[in-house]
N, C-alpha and C positions, 0 to 999 in steps of 0.2 A: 502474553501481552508485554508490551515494555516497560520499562520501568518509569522509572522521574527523571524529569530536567528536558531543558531543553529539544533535546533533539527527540527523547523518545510523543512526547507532547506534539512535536512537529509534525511525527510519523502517525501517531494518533488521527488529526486531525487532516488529512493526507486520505488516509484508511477512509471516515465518514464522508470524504467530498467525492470518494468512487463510488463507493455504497449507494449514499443520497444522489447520485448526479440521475438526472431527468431528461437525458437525450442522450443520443452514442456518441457524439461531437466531446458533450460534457465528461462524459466518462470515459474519453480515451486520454482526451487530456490531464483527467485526475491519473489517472491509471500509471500517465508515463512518470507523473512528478510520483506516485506512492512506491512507484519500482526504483526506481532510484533511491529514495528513502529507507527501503527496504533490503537492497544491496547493500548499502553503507552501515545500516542496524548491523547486517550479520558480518562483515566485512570488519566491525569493530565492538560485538562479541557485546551489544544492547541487547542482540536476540540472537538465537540459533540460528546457526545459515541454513540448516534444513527448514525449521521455521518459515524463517522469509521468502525461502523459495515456493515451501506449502501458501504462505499466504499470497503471494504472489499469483501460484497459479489459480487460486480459489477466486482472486480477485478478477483474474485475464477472463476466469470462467463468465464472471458477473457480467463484464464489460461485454463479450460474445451475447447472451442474453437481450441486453438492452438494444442490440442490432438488428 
């Protein structure tokens, strides 16, 4: 998981609004703001870019799911 400040806080709570979302509408639009979030983590070394890309696709997995 990420660390402190800011931005990883931001990606945090990014993560929970795909998680929790309660429709596919909900969760594509979490989905696209947590991938972005998640690029930028590993792209400036808050989190492993292997990482992000695992959470990433763990998440795309969710999003398919609630479809």
């Amino acid at each position: 998981m990420p660390g402190t400040g800011r931005a990883a806080s931001e990606l945090r709570t990014a993560l929970k609004k795909v998680r929790s979302a309660t429709t596919a509408a909900e969760a594509s639009a979490a989905y696209k703001r947590a991938a972005q979030l998640l690029d930028r983590a590993g792209r400036k070394n808050l989190i492993h870019k292997n990482a992000a890309a695992r959470q990433k696709s763990r998440l795309a997995k969710a999003v398919a799911r609630k479809k």
